[in-house]
C-alpha positions in Angstrom: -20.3 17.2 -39.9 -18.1 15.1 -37.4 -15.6 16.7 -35.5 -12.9 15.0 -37.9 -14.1 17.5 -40.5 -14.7 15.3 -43.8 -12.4 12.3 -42.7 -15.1 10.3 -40.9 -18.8 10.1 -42.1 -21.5 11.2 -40.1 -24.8 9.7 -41.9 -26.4 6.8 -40.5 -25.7 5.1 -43.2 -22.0 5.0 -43.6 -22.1 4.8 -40.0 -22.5 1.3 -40.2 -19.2 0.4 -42.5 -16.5 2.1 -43.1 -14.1 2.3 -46.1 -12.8 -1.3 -45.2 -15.5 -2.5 -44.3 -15.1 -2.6 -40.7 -17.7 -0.7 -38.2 -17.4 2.6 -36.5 -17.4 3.1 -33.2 -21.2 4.2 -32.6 -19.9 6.6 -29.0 -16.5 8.3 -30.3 -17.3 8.4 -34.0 -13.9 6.9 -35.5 -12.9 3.4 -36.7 -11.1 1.7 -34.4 -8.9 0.5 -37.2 -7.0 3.7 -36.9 -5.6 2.4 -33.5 -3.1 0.6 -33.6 -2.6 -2.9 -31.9 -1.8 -2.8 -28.2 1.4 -4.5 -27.3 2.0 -6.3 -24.0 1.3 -4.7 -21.3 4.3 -5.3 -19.1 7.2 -3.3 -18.6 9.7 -5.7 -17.5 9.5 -9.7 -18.8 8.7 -12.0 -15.4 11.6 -13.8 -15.0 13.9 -10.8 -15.0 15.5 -9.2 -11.7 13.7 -5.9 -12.3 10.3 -7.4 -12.3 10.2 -8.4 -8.8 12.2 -5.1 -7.4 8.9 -3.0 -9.4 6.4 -5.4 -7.7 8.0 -4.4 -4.7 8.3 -0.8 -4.8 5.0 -0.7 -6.7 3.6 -1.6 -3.0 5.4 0.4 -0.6 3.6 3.7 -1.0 0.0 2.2 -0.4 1.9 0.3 2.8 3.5 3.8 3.8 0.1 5.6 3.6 -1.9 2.9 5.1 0.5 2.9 7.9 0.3 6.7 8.7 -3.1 6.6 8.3 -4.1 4.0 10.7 -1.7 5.0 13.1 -3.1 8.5 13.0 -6.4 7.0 12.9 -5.5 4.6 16.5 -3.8 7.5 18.2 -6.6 9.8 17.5 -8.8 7.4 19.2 -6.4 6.7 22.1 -6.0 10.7 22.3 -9.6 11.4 22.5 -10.0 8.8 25.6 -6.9 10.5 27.3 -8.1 14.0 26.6 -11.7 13.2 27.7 -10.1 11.2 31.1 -7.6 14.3 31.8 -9.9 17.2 31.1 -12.7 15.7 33.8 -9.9 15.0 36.4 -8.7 18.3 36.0 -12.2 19.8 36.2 -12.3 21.9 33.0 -15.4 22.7 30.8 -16.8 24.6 28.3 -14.4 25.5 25.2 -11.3 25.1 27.2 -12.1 21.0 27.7 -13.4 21.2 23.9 -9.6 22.6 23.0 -7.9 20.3 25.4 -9.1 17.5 23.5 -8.9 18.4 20.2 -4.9 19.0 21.4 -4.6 15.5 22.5 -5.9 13.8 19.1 -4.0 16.0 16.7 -0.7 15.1 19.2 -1.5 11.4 19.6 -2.5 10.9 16.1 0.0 12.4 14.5 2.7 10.8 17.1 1.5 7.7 16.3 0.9 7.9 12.9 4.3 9.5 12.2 6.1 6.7 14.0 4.1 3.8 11.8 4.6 5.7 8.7 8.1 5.6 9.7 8.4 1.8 10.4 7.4 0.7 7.2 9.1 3.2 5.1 11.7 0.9 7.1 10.6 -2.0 5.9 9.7 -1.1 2.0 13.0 0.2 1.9 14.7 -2.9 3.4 12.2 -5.3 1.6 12.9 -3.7 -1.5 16.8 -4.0 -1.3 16.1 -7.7 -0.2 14.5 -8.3 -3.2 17.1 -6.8 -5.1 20.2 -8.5 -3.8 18.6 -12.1 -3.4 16.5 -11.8 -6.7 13.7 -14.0 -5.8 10.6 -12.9 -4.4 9.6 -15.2 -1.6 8.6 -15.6 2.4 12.1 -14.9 3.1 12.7 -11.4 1.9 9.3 -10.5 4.4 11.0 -12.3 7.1 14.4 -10.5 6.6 13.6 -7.3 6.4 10.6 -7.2 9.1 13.2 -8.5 11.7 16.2 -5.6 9.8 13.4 -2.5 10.1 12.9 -3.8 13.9 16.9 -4.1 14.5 17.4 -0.4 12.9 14.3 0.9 14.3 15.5 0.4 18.0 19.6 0.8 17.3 19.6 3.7 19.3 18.7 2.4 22.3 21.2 0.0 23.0 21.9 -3.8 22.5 18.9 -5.3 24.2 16.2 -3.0 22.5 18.0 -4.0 19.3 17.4 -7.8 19.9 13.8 -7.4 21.2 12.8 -5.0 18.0 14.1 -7.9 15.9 12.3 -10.2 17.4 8.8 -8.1 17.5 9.6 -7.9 13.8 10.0 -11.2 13.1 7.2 -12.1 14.9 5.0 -9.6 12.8 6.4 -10.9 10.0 5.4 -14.7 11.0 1.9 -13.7 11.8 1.3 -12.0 8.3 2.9 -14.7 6.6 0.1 -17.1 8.1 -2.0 -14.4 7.5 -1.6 -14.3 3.8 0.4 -16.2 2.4 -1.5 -19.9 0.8 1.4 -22.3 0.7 2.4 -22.4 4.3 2.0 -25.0 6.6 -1.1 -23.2 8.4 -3.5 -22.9 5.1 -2.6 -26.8 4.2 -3.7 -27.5 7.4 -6.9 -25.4 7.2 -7.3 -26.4 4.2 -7.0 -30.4 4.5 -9.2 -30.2 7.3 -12.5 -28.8 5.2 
């Protein structure tokens, strides 16, 4: 006996066909004609102004976690050379240096990954209302709201910090856009030259 009770046959036999003639699935034990068709699998059509505002948010968590998590991962790193440097300078040993250190990472890795984590929660946010209001999904929206997250990022320290945090974003933004992106004037060029 199946675990459908008497709905689905269990000899060998009538494992082969089913009532319409169609096979049975030989690991589940059902005919897959019960299923129903699958539909597209899309939620919004292509060409509409919600699909490109989901691919958008459908990447800023993975760039939000990748961001705190290499950031915590770098300041770690730069903790345990500045908690290894201090702790000989000041002369300590034993489990006092041992604690020392293990201070400095958790302090510079969380620092440092709480301040990346921050940045591009910036720019998912900014990128994602790019998207919305210019409705395209192009270079531009990465360039816009890379040199906006560096403008906010720094508006509290005056004018000048403002303009140079714009520019370090735009800058970013340039170098992952030769990075990545295949129709820009860099991979035509690499490209023509194999």
């Amino acid at each position: 006996m199946s675990i459908f009770g008497d709905l689905l046959p269990i000899n060998k036999k009538d494992e082969k066909t089913s009532a319409g003639g169609a096979s049975l699935s030989p690991y589940l034990n059902f005919d897959p004609n019960y299923i129903p068709k699958m539909q597209p699998e899309f939620i919004y059509p292509d060409d509409s102004h919600m699909a490109t505002t989901a691919r958008r948010s459908n990447v800023a968590l993975p760039i939000i976690g990748m961001s705190f998590m290499s950031g915590s991962g770098l300041g770690g790193m730069a903790g345990l050379y500045k908690g290894l440097r201090a702790t000989t300078l000041a002369g300590q040993t034993g489990k006092v240096r041992r604690t020392q250190v293990i201070n400095y990472i958790m302090k510079h890795g969380t620092t440092t990954g709480t301040t990346l984590g921050i940045i591009a929660s910036f720019y998912s946010c900014m990128a994602l209302g790019v998207t919305w209001i210019r409705d395209k999904e192009d270079t531009s929206n990465t360039f816009i709201a890379a040199t906006l997250t560096g403008l906010i990022y720094k508006s509290t320290a005056g004018l000048r910090a403002m303009g140079l945090g714009a520019g370090i974003g735009f800058t970013l933004a340039g170098v992952y856009t030769l990075a990545t992106d295949n129709d820009n004037i860099w991979s035509k060029f690499r490209y023509s030259r194999l």
